[in-house]
C-alpha positions in Angstrom: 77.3 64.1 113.3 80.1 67.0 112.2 82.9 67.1 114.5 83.4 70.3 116.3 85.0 72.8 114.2 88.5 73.2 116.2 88.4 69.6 116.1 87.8 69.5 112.4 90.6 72.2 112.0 93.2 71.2 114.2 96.4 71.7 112.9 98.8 68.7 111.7 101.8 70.1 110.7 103.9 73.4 111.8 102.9 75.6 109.0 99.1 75.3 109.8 99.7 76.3 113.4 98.4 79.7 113.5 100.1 82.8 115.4 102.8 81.0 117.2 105.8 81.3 114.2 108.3 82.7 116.9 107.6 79.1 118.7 107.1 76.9 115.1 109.9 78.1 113.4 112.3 77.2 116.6 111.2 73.7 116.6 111.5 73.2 113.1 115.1 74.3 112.7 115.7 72.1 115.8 114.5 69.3 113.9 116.3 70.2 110.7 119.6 70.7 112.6 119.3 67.0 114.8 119.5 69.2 117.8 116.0 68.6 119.8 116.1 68.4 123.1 115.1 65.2 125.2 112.5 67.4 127.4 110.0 70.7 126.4 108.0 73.2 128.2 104.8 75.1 126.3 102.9 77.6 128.0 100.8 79.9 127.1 96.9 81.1 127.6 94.3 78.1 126.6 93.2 77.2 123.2 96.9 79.1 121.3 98.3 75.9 120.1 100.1 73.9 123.2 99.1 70.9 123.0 98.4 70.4 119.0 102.4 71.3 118.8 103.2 68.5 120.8 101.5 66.0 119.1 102.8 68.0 115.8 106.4 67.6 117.3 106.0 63.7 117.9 104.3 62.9 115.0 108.0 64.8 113.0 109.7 62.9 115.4 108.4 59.4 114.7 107.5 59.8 110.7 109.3 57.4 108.9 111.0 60.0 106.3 112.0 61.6 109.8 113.1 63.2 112.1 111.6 66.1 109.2 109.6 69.4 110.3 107.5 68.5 107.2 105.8 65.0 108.4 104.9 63.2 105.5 101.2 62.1 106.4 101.2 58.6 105.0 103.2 56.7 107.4 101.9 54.4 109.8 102.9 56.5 112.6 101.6 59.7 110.8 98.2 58.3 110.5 98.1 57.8 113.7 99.3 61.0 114.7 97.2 62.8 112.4 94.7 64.9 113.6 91.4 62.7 115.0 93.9 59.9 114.0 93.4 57.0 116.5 96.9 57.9 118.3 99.8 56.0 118.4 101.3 53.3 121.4 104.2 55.1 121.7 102.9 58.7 122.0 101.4 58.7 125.6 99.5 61.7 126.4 98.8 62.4 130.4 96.4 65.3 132.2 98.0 65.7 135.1 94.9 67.3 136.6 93.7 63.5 136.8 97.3 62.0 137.3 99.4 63.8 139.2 100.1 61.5 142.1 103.2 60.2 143.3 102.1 56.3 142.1 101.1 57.9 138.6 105.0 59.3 138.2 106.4 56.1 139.4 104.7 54.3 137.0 105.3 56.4 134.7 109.2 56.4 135.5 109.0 52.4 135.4 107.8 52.2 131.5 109.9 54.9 130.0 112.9 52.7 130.7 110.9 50.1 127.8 111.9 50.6 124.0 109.2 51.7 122.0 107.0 49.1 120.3 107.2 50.5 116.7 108.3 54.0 116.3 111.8 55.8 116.8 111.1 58.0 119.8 108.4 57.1 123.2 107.3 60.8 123.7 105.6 62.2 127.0 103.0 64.3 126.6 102.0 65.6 130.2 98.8 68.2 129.9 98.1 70.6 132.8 101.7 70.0 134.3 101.2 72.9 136.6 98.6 70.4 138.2 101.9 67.5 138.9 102.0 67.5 142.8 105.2 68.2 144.6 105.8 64.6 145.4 105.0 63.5 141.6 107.1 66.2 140.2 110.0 65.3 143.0 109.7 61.6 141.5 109.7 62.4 138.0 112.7 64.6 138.8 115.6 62.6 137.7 114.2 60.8 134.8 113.4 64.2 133.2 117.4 65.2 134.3 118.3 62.0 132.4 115.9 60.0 130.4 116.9 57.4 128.5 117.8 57.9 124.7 114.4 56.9 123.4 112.1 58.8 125.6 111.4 62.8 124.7 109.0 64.8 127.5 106.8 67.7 126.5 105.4 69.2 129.3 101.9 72.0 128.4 100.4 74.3 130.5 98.9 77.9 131.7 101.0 78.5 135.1 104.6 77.9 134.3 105.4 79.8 137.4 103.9 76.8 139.0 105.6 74.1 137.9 108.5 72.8 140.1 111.8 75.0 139.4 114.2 71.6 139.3 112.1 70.3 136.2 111.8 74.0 134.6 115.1 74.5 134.7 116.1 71.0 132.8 113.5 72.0 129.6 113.5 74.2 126.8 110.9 76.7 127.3 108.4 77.9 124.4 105.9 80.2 125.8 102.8 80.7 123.3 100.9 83.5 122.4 97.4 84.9 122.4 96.6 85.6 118.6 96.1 88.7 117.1 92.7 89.7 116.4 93.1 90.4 112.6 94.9 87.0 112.6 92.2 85.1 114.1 89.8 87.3 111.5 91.6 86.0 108.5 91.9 82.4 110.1 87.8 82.7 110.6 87.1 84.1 106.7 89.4 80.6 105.5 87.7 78.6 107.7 84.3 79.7 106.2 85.7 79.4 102.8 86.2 75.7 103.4 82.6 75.1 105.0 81.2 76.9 102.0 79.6 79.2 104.1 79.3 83.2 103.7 80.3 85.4 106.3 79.9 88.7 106.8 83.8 90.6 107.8 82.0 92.7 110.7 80.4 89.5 112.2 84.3 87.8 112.0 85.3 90.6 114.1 83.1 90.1 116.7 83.9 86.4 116.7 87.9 87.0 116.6 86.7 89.8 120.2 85.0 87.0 121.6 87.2 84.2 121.3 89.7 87.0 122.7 93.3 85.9 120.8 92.6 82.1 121.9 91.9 80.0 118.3 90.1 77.2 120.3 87.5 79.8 121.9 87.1 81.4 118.1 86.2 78.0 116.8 83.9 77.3 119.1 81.9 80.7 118.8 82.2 80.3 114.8 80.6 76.6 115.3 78.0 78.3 116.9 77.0 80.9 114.7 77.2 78.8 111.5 75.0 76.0 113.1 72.3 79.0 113.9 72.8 80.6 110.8 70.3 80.8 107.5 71.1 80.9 103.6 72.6 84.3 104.5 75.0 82.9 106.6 76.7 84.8 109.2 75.9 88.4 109.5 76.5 91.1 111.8 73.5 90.9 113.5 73.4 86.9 114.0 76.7 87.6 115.4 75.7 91.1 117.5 72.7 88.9 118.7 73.8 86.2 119.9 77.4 87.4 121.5 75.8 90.1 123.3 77.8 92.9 122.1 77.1 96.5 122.3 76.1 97.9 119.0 78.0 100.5 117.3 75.7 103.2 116.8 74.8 103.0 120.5 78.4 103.3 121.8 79.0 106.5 119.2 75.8 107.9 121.2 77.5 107.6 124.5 80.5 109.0 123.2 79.1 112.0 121.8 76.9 113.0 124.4 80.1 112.4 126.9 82.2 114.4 124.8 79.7 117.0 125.0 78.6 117.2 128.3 74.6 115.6 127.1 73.8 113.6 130.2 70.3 113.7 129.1 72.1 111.4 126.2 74.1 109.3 128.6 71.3 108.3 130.6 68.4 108.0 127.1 71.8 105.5 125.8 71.9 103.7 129.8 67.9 103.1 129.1 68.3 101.6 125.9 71.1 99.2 126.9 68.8 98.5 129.9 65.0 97.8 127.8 67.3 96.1 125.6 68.4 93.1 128.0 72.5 94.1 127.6 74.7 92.8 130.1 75.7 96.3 131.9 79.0 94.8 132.6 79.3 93.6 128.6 78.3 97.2 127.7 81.1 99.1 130.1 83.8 96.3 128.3 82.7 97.7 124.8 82.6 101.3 125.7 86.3 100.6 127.8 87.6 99.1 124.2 85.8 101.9 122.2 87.8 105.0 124.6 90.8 102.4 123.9 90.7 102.5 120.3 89.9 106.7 120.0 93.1 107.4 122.5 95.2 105.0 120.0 93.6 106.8 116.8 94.5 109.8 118.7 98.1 109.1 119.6 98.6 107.4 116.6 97.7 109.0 113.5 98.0 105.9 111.3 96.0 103.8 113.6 93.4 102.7 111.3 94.9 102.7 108.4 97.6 100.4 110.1 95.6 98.3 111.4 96.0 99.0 115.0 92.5 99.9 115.3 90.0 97.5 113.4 87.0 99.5 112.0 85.2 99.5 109.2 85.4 102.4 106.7 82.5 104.3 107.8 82.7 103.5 111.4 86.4 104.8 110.8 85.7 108.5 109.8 83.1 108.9 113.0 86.3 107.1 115.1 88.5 110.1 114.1 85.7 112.7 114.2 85.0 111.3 118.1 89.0 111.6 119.1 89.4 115.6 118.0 86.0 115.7 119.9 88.0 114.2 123.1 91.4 115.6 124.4 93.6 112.8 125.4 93.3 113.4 129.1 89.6 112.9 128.8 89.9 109.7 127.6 92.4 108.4 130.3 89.9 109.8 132.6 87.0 107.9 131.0 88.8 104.7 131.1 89.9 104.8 134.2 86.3 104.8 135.4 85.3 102.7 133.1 87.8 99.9 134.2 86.7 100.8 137.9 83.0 100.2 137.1 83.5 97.3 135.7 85.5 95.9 138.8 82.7 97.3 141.1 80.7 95.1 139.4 82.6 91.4 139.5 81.4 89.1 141.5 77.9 91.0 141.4 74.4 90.6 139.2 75.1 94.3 137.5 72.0 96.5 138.0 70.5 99.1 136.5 71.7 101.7 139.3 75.1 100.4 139.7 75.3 101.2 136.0 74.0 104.3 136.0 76.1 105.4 139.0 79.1 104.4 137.1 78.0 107.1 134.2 77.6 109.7 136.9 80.9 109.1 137.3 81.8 109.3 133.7 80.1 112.6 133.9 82.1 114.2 136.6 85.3 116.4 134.8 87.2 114.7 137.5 86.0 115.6 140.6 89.6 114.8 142.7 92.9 116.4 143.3 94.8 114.9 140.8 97.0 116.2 138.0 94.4 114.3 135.8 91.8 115.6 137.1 92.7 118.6 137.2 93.4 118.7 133.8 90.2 117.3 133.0 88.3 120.3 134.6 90.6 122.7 132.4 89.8 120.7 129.0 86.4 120.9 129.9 86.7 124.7 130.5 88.8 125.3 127.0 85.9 123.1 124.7 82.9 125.4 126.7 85.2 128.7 125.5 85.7 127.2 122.2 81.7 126.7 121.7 81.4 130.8 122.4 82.7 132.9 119.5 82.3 135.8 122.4 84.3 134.7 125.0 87.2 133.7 123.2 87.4 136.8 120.9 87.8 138.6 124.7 91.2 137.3 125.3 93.3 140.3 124.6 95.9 140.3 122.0 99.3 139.4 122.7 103.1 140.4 121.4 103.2 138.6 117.9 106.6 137.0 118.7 105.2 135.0 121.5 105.5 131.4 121.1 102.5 129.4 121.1 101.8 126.1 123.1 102.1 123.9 120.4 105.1 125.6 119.1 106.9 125.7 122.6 106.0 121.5 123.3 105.0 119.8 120.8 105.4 116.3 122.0 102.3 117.8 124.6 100.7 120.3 122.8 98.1 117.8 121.1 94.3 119.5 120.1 92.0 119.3 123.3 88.7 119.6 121.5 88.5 120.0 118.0 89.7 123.6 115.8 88.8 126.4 117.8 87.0 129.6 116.7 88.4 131.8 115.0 90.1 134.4 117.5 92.9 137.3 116.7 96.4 135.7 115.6 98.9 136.6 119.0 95.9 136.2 121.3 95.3 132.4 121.7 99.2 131.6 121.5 100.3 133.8 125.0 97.3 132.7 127.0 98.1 128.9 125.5 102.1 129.2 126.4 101.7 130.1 130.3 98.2 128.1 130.1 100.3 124.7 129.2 103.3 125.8 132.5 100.7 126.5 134.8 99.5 122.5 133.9 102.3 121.3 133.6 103.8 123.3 136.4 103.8 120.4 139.2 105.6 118.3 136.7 108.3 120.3 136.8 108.0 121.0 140.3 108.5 117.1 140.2 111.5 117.1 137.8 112.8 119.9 139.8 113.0 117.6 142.7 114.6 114.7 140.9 117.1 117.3 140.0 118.1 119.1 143.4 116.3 119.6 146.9 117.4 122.9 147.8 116.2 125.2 144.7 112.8 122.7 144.9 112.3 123.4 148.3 112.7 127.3 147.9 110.6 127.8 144.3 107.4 125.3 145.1 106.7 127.3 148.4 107.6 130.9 147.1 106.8 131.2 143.6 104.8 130.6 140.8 104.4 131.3 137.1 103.0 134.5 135.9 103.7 135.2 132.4 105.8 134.0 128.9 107.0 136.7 126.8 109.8 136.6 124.5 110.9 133.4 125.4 111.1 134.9 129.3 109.3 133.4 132.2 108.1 136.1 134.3 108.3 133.8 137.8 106.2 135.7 140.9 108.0 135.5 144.0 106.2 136.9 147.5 108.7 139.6 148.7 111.4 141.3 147.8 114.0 140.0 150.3 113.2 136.3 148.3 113.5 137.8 144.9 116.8 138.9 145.7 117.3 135.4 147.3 116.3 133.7 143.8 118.5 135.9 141.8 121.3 135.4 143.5 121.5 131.9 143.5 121.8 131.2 139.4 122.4 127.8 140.2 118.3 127.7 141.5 117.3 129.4 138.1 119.4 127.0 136.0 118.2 123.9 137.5 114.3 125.3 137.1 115.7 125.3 132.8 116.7 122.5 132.8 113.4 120.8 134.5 110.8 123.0 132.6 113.2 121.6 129.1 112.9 118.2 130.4 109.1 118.6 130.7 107.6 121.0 128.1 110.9 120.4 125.5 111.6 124.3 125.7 114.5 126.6 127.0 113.1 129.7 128.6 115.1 132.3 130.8 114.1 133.1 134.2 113.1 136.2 135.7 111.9 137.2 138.8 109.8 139.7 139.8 107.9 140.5 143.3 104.6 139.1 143.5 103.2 139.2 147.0 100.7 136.6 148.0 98.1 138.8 149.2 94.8 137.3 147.6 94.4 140.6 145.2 95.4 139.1 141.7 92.1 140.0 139.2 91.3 136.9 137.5 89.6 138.8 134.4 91.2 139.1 130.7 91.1 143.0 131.5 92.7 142.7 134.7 95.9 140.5 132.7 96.0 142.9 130.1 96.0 146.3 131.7 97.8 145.2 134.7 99.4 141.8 134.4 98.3 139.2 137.1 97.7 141.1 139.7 95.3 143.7 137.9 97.9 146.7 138.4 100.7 148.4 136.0 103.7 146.3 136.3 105.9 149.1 137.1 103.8 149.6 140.9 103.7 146.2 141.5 106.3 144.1 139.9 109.5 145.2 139.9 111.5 143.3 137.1 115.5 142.1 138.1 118.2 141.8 135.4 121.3 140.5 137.9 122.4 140.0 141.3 121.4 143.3 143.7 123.9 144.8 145.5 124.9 142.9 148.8 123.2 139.7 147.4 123.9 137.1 149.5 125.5 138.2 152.0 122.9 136.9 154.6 119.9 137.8 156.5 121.0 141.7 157.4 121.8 142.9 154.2 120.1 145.8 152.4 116.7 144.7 150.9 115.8 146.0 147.5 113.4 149.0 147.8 109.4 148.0 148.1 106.9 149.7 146.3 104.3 152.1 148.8 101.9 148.9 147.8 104.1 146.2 149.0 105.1 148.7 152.2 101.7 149.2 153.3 101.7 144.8 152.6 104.2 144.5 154.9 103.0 146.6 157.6 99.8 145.8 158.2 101.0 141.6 158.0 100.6 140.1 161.4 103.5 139.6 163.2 103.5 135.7 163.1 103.5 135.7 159.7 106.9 138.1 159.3 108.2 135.5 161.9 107.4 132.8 159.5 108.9 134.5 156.3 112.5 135.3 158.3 112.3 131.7 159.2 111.5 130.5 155.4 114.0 133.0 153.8 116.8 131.5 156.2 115.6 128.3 155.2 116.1 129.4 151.6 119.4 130.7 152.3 121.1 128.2 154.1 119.0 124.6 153.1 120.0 121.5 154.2 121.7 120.3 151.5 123.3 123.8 150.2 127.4 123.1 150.2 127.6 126.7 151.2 126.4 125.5 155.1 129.6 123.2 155.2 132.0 125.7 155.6 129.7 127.5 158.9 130.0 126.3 162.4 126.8 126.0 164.3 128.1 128.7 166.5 128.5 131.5 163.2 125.6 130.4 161.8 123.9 131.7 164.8 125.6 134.7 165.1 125.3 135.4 161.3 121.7 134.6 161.2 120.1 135.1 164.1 122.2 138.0 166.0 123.2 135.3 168.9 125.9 136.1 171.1 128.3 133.7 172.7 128.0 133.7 176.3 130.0 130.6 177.4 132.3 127.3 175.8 131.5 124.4 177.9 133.8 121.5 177.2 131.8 118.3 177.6 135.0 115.8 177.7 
């Protein structure tokens, strides 16, 4: 009967150790240099290469030609030490899982103090050492410290963390790695090549996903394809069969219709997965890998080409065509509920409704509060305008010199859905510049923050963006009295520059115009192009500020600017709680908490100054 093929392919010298170089080329300049150490630690996810080192370490150790990295494999002690050699009497290997009491370490501690019966070194090998219980690993403790000159300890396992700190701190630690999937492809294809048996490079990929980066796991899936396996050998859909993976042209179905809104599609795909006996679960990890790969092909242009992304050649062109269909918050939001879907259902039999639940939710264009979900609803919004020539050829045109969004950030300004009809040159630029603040605008509310308190408290309550031109933010703020407030203090305009150039990469100048709160903005292109945001001419409305007014900060009594008859009749009809409110918030603004210019005021002035208090009486409370 054939041995098992990780058996049959078990490595037996460094060089055929596969993935782990940073780990194999350390131990074999030790070796070269007369400089190993007399105890190791390996760890590292199961099946990388732990335990196959250690034996590859003894068996360099012990050769005869030795100490040498490069064993030479016709020594006694080689032979023994081979791979599926019968082992050697001087190479004890130990699973702590099944010895890891304190009688096992003491007599383990008695015979280490005996010579070796035939080769140089008596090497350790203690499997599972995480498993060593705190009174074996306490009595183990100082002949690890100090061993005797002939005894070397290698201790493997998965939960370093676990191990006792005393004997982690007295090894040399080697933690393995899990093994790239293109790796464990090409380790796959040679393995085939030696058992003379074709494979197909799609089918290897799914093996390399299964065995997810562990060589052992790979083997043992490859074992099992080849045993089931005809004159054809292993073929995509041997491997897709029996491994239970979602097929391709399913998960571009799913993609597609979620990309364009088709639940119809969604639930025809959930169906199919269902009649077909899929694991729901298994088809939510292939569709979270699939909306992994398109945001990589996305963010990185080279992706596929790289290697980054495996994909056939054909698969790769409907990849790229599915990421400009997709806007990069989309696909956060996908995964995101993807991943969650798949933890609903751990510890579960997945069902048919829990699985189509989950693409309900998949469906949603982010039905929360967040800044992802909100910019989720507004990609969805932008790829339904760019599907009608008619509604985006009714944005009005814009100055020529404005700036488009791309132009102003481009480390955020990547295509949301795909090229966009075609629409007049200046148009789609000035509705993408402010279109980009107003998303990005409680990022730089955030960055404001981070920056200063005072100018974040005053902007995030009474303003807000309202238009770009000429490399100009036009920022709306509710009253006159606060305008005059805001442009006054240049130190509050220069720290909003700096946070909207730390978030959108671009230097714009602030200016502030009156913009009062009063629900009666038009929301309709005409409105924003006869009358700017709020539907009116600019000159009745907003009333634009080049520098300080006169009197500008000189407190709460001095001269306001003059209102418009709009904002007049505004103010008058306002209840009086709410004027109460403003005087509160522009004092507020005026004088924050953490303005330097309060330091210099007594309690007693400020209330004078601000509130028209009189002093009545000192009382000394000595």
């Amino acid at each position: 009967m054939a041995l098992a093929l990780y058996r049959t392919y078990r490595p037996g010298r460094f060089a055929d150790v596969v993935g782990q170089e940073h780990v194999t080329a350390a131990l074999t300049r030790a070796i070269e240099n007369n400089r190993v150490h007399h105890a190791y630690l390996f760890s590292g996810p199961r099946g990388c290469g732990k335990t196959s080192s250690a034996r590859i370490l003894a068996r360099s150790l012990n050769c005869e030609q030795g100490p040498t990295a490069d064993p030479c494999g016709r020594c006694a002690s080689c032979v023994d030490l081979a791979p599926n050699g019968p082992g050697s009497l001087d190479v004890v290997e130990l699973d702590a899982a099944t010895h890891g009491l304190v009688e096992d370490a003491r007599e383990l501690r008695e015979r280490a103090h005996f010579a070796p019966v035939s080769s140089r070194f008596k090497i350790y090998i203690i499997d599972e050492a995480h498993q060593l219980g705190p009174g074996a690993a306490n009595a183990l403790l100082k002949i690890i410290e100090e061993p005797p000159g002939h005894v070397r300890f290698v201790f493997a396992t998965t939960s370093p963390e676990k191990i006792l700190a005393t004997i982690r701190s007295r090894t040399y630690h080697y933690p393995f790695r899990l093994v790239p999937a293109r790796l464990l492809s090409r380790h796959l294809s040679w393995v085939c090549e030696q058992e003379q048996v074709p494979a197909d490079p799609a089918a290897l990929d799914l093996v390399a996903r299964a065995g997810a980066g562990s060589v052992r796991d790979a083997l043992s899936v490859l074992g099992q394809l080849i045993a089931g396996s005809g004159e054809e050998g292993v073929t995509y859909a041997l491997a897709h069969d029996q491994l239970g993976f979602t097929d391709a042209a399913l998960l571009d179905s799913v993609v597609d219709a979620l990309a364009t809104d088709d639940a119809a599609g969604v639930f025809h795909a959930v169906d199919r997965v269902v009649e077909s006996g899929h694991d729901p679960r298994r088809f939510l990890t292939d569709l979270l890998e699939r909306l992994r790969d398109l945001l990589l092909v996305q963010t990185v242009p080279d992706a596929l080409d790289s290697g980054l992304v495996a994909a056939p050649d054909d698969q790769a062109d409907r990849m790229r065509e599915q990421a400009r269909m997709l806007s990069r918050t989309d696909l956060v939001r996908l995964a995101q509920a993807a991943d969650d879907g798949i933890l609903a259902m751990r510890g579960t039999t997945p069902t048919r409704l829990q699985l189509e639940l989950v693409c309900s939710r998949l469906l949603l264009p982010g039905a929360g509060t967040g800044l992802v979900d909100l910019q989720s609803r507004l990609d969805r919004m932008e790829r339904q305008l760019a599907r009608g020539q008619s509604v985006v050829a009714s944005v009005p045109a814009a100055p020529a010199t404005a700036p488009s969004d791309g132009a102003s950030a481009p480390a955020r300004g990547a295509s949301r859905a795909g090229p966009a009809p075609q629409a007049p040159a200046a148009a789609v630029p000035a509705a993408g510049g402010i279109a980009a603040l107003r998303r990005a605008w409680p990022e730089v509310l955030e960055r404001l923050r981070e920056l200063r308190k005072t100018p974040w408290t005053f902007i995030k309550d009474n303003t807000e963006p309202i238009d770009i031109s000429d490399d100009t933010l036009l920022l709306g703020v509710r009253s006159a009295r606060l305008r005059d407030t805001l442009t006054s203090r240049q130190d509050y305009s220069a720290y909003l520059q700096q946070a909207i150039g730390d978030v959108l990469g671009r230097t714009l100048r602030i200016e502030a115009v009156v913009q009062p709160s009063d629900g009666s903005r038009e929301s309709s292109p005409a409105g924003r192009a006869t009358g700017g945001p709020s539907g009116r001419s600019p000159s009745a409305v907003q009333e634009r500020v080049s520098g300080p007014p006169s009197g500008a900060g000189e407190g709460v009594d001095r001269a306001p600017a003059e209102a418009t008859p709009g904002e007049a009749q505004h103010a008058a009809t306002r209840p009086e709680a709410q004027r109460i409110s403003d005087a509160v918030t522009d004092v507020a603004a005026d004088v924050a908490a953490d303005d330097p210019v309060i330091d210099d005021v007594s309690g007693a002035d400020l209330l004078t100054r601000e509130l028209g208090a009189s002093v009545i009486e000192v009382v000394d409370e000595r």
